[in-house]
C-alpha positions as CSV (number, residue, x, y, z in Angstrom):
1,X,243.2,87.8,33.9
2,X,241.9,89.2,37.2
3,X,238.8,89.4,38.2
4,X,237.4,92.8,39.7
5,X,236.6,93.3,43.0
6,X,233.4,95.0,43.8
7,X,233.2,98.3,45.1
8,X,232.8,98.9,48.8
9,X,229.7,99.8,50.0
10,X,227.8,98.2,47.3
11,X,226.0,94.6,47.9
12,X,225.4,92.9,45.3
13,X,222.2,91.9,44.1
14,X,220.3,88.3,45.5
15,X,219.1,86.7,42.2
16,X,215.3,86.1,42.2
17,X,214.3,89.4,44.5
18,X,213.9,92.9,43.3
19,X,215.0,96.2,45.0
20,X,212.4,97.9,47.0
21,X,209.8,95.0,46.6
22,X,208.0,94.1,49.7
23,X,207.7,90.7,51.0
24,X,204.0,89.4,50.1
25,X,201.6,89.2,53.1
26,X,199.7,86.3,53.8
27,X,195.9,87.3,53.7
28,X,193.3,85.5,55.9
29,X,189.5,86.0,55.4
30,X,188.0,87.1,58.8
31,X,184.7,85.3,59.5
32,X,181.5,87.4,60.8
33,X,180.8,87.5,63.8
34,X,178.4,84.2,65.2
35,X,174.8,84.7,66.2
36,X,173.9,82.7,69.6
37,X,172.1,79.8,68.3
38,X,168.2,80.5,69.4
39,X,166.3,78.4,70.9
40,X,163.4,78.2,68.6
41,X,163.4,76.1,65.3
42,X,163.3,77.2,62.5
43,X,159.3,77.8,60.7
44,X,158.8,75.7,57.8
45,X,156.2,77.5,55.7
46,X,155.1,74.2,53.8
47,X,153.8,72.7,57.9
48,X,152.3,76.6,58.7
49,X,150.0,75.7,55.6
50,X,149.1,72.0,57.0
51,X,148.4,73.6,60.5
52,X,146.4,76.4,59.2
53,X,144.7,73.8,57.0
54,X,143.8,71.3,59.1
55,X,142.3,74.0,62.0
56,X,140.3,75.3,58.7
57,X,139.1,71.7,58.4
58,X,138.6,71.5,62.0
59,X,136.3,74.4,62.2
60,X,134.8,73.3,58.8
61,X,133.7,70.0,60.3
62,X,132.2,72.0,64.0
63,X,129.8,74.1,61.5
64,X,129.2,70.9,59.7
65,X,128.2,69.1,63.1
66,X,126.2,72.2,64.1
67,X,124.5,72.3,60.4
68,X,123.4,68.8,60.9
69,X,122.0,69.3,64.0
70,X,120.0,72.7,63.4
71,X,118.7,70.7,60.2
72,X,117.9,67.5,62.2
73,X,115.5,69.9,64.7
74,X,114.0,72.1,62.4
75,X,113.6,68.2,60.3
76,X,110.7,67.3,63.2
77,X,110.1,70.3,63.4
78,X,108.2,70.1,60.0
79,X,107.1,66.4,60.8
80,X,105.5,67.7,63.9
81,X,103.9,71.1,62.0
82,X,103.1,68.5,59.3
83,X,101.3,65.9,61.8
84,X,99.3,68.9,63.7
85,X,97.8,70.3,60.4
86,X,96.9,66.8,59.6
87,X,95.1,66.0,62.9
88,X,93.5,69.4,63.1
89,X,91.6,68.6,60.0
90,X,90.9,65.4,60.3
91,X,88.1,64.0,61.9
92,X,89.3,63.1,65.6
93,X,88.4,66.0,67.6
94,X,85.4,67.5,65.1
95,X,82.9,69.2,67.6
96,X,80.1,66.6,67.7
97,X,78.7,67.5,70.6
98,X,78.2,71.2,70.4
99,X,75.9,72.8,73.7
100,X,74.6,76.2,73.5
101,X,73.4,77.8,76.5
102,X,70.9,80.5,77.4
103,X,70.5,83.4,79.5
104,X,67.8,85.6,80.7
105,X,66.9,87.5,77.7
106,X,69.0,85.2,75.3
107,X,67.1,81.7,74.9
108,X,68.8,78.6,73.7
109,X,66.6,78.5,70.3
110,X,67.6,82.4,69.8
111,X,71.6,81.8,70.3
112,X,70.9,78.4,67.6
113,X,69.3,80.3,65.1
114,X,72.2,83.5,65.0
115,X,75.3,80.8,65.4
116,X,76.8,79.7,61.8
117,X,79.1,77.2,61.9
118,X,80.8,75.7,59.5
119,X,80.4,72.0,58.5
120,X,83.6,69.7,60.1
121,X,84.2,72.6,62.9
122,X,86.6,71.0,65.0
123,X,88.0,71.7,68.9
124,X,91.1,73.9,67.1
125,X,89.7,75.7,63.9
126,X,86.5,77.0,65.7
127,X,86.6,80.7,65.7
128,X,85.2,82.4,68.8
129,X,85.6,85.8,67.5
130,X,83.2,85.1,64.8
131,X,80.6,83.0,67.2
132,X,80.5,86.3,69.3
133,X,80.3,88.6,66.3
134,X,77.1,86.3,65.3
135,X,75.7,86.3,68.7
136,X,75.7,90.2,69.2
137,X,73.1,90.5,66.5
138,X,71.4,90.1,69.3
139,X,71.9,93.5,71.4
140,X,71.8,91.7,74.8
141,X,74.8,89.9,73.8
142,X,78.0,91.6,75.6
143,X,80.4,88.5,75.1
144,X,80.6,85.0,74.5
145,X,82.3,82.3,77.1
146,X,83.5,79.6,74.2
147,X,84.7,76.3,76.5
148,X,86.7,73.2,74.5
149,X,86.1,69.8,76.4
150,X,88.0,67.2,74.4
151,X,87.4,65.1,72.4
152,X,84.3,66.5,70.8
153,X,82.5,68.8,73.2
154,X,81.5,72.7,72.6
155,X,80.1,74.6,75.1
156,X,78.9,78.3,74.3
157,X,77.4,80.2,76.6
158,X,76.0,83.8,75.7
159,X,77.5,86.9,78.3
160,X,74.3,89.7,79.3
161,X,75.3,93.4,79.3
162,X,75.0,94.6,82.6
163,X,71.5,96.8,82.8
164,X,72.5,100.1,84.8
165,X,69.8,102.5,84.3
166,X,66.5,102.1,82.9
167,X,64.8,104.8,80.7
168,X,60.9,105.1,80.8
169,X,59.8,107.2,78.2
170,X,56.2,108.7,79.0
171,X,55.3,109.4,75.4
172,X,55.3,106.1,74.7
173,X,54.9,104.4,77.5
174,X,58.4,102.2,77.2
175,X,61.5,101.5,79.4
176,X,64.3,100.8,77.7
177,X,67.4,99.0,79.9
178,X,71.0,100.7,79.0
179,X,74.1,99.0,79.3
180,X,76.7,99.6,81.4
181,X,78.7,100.7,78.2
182,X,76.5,103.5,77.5
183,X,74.3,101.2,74.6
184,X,70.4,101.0,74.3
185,X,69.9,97.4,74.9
186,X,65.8,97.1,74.3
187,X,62.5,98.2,75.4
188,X,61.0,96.0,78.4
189,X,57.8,95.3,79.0
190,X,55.5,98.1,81.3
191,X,52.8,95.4,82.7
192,X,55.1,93.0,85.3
193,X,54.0,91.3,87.7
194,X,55.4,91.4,90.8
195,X,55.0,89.6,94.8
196,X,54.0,91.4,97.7
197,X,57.0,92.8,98.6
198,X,57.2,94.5,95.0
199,X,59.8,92.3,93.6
200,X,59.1,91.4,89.8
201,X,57.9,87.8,89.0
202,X,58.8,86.3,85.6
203,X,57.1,82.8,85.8
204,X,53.7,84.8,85.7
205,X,52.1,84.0,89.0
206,X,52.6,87.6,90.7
207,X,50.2,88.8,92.8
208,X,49.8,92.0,91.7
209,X,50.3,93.7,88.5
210,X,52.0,97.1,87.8
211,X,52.2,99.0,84.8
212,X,54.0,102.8,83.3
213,X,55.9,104.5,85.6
214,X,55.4,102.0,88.5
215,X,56.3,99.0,86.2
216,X,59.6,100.7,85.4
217,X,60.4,101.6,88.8
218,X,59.5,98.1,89.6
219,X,61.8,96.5,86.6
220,X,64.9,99.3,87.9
221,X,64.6,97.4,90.9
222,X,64.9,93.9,89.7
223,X,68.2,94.9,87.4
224,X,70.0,96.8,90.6
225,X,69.6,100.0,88.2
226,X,68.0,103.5,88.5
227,X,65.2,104.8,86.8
228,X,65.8,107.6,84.5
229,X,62.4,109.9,84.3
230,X,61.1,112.8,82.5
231,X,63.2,111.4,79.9
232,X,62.4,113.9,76.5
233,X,60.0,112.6,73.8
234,X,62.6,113.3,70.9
235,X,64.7,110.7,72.5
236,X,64.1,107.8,69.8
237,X,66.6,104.4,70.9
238,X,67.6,102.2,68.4
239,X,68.7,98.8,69.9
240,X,72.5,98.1,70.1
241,X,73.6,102.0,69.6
242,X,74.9,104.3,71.5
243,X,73.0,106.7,74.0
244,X,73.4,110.2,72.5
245,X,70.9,112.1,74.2
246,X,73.3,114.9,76.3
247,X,70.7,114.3,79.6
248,X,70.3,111.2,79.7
249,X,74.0,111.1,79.3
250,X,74.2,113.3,82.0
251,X,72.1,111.1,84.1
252,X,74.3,108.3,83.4
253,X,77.2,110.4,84.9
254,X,75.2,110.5,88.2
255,X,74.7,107.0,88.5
256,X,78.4,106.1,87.8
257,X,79.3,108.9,89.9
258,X,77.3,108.6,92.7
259,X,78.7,106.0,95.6
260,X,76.7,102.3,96.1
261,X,75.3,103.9,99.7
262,X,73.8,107.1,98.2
263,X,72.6,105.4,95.2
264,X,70.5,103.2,97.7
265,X,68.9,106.0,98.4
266,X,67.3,107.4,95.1
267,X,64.2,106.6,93.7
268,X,64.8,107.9,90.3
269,X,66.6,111.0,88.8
270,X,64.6,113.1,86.7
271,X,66.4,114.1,83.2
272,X,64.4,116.5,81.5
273,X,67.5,118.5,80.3
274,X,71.0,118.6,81.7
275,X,70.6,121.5,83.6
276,X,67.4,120.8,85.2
277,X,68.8,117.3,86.6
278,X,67.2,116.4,89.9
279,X,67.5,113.4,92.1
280,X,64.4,111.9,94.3
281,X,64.8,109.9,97.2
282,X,63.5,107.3,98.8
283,X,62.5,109.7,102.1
284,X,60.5,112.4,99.7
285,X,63.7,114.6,99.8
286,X,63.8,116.4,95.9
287,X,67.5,117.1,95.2
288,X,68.4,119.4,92.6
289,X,71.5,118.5,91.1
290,X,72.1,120.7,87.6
291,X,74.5,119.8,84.9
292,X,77.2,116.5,85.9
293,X,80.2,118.7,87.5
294,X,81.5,117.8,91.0
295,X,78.9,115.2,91.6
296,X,81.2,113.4,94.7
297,X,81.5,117.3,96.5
298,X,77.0,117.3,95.6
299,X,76.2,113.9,97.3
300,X,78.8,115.1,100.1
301,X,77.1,118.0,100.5
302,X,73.6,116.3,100.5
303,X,74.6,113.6,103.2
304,X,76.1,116.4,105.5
305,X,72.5,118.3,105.7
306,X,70.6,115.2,105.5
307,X,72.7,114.7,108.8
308,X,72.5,117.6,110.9
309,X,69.2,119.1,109.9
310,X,65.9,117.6,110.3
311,X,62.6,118.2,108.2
312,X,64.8,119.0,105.1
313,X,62.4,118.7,101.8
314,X,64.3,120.0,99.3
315,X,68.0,120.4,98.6
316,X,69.5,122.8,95.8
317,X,73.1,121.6,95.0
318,X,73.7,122.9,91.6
319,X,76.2,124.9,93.3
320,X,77.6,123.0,95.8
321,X,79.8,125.7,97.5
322,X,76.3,127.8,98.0
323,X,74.0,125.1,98.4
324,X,70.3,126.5,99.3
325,X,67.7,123.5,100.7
326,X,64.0,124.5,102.3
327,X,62.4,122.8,105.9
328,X,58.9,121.4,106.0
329,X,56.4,124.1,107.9
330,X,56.8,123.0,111.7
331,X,53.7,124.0,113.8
């Protein structure tokens, strides 16, 4: 039996491969693209902890080393604090040898008898402030110079007020010295005696006495002060207080006011009231003065005439720009 031929045009079909199936592909994975290695390593976060630790413990252990060095000096510090207190009161500068001086018109025995001081006062707990408090009882008393000289020495030495004007009051016969902060210090004596030349003795072996008005004048002189006059009976000083009388005041104003060279020449101011002020000189002249306005442009005024015109014997300055002033008679 024959076998048939296959038709033309027609293949026959490969065994093991289907019609119209594709050949499989081969598939390859395509890698990323590379990063340039960098030059840096990587950070390890487990050695960023032990760096940051150990700069903790660094900075831990500079405060620590600071800490122990603050406490070592305030340590003496408190040894040293403790050691002064302890020599402060103890007995090896307690003032032993305490000296009190005197002054004119504040004796030794005085300045002992108003100074307290407490039992074991030493070099560094006496109190000046209340050694000049005591001494003021006295009204003389202005200050107190307090000097340490180690180990056990105390020197206190009593400071005057500075007498600038002294008040007689005729009514009672008194001249009281005023300080140069305005205070009544105390009423002097009005029998001194006094050398030939006038200048006040006080070891009592003058040759002449004075008394009142010349006594004051006499005791103005041996202060450097100025005699205050007519001062009014109602004025009643109290020791230690201040002046309050407005004329007296007012004469005060004058003999701050007035300069050192024109002062030399006044023998007293009268001070009746403050407008009836009035100035006496050495020479005789009477200068009115008034109430203590312009006194620089007065004395100006009173030099200039004294100056240029002779015989002058009285000068009205109480206003200065219209000053009026008389001649003595000439024959």
């Amino acid at each position: 039996m024959a076998t048939p031929k296959p038709s033309t045009g027609t293949k026959a079909a490969r065994p093991g491969r289907t019609l119209g199936a594709s050949k499989p592909r081969s598939l390859t994975s395509v890698p990323a693209t590379a990063k340039k290695p960098s030059g840096k390593k990587g950070v390890n976060p487990l050695s960023s902890l032990g760096a940051m630790a150990n700069k903790t413990s660094d900075a831990a252990s500079v405060v620590t080393g600071k800490g122990k060095i603050v406490g070592g000096v305030l340590a003496v510090l408190a040894v040293l604090v403790v050691v002064a207190v302890v020599v402060i009161n103890s007995g090896l500068f307690t003032a032993t040898d305490i000296q009190i001086q005197g002054s004119e018109h504040v004796t030794k025995h005085d300045a002992i008898q108003l100074i307290d001081l407490p039992e074991g006062t030493s070099l560094f707990n006496v109190d000046p402030d209340q050694i000049t408090e005591d001494l003021k009882q006295n009204p003389w008393v202005s200050g107190v110079d307090v000097q340490r000289q180690f180990p056990h020495t105390l020197i206190i030495t009593p400071m005057e007020r500075k007498v600038i004007a002294i008040a007689y009051i005729s009514s009672d016969d008194l001249a009281w010295a005023i300080g140069d902060d305005d205070t009544w210090i105390a009423p002097l004596s009005t029998s001194v005696e006094v050398d030939d030349q006038g200048n006040v003795i006080t070891t009592g072996q003058g040759s002449n006495t004075l008394t009142g008005i010349d006594a004051a004048l006499a005791l103005a002189k041996h202060y450097g002060a100025v005699l205050l006059t007519d001062v009014s009976a109602d004025v009643a000083p109290v020791s230690g207080q201040a002046v309050n009388s407005k004329a007296v005041k007012a004469g005060l104003d004058y003999v701050r006011g007035f300069s050192s060279e024109f002062l030399g020449q006044v023998k007293d101011i009268s001070t009746p009231s403050v407008e009836a002020i009035s100035a006496n000189l050495n020479n005789g002249i009477e200068v009115s003065l008034g109430d203590s306005d312009d006194i620089a442009k007065k004395e100006r005024v009173v030099t200039k005439l004294l100056s240029q015109v002779e015989g002058v014997t009285y000068i009205n300055v109480r206003s200065p720009g219209n000053y009026t002033f008389r001649n003595a008679p000439t024959s």
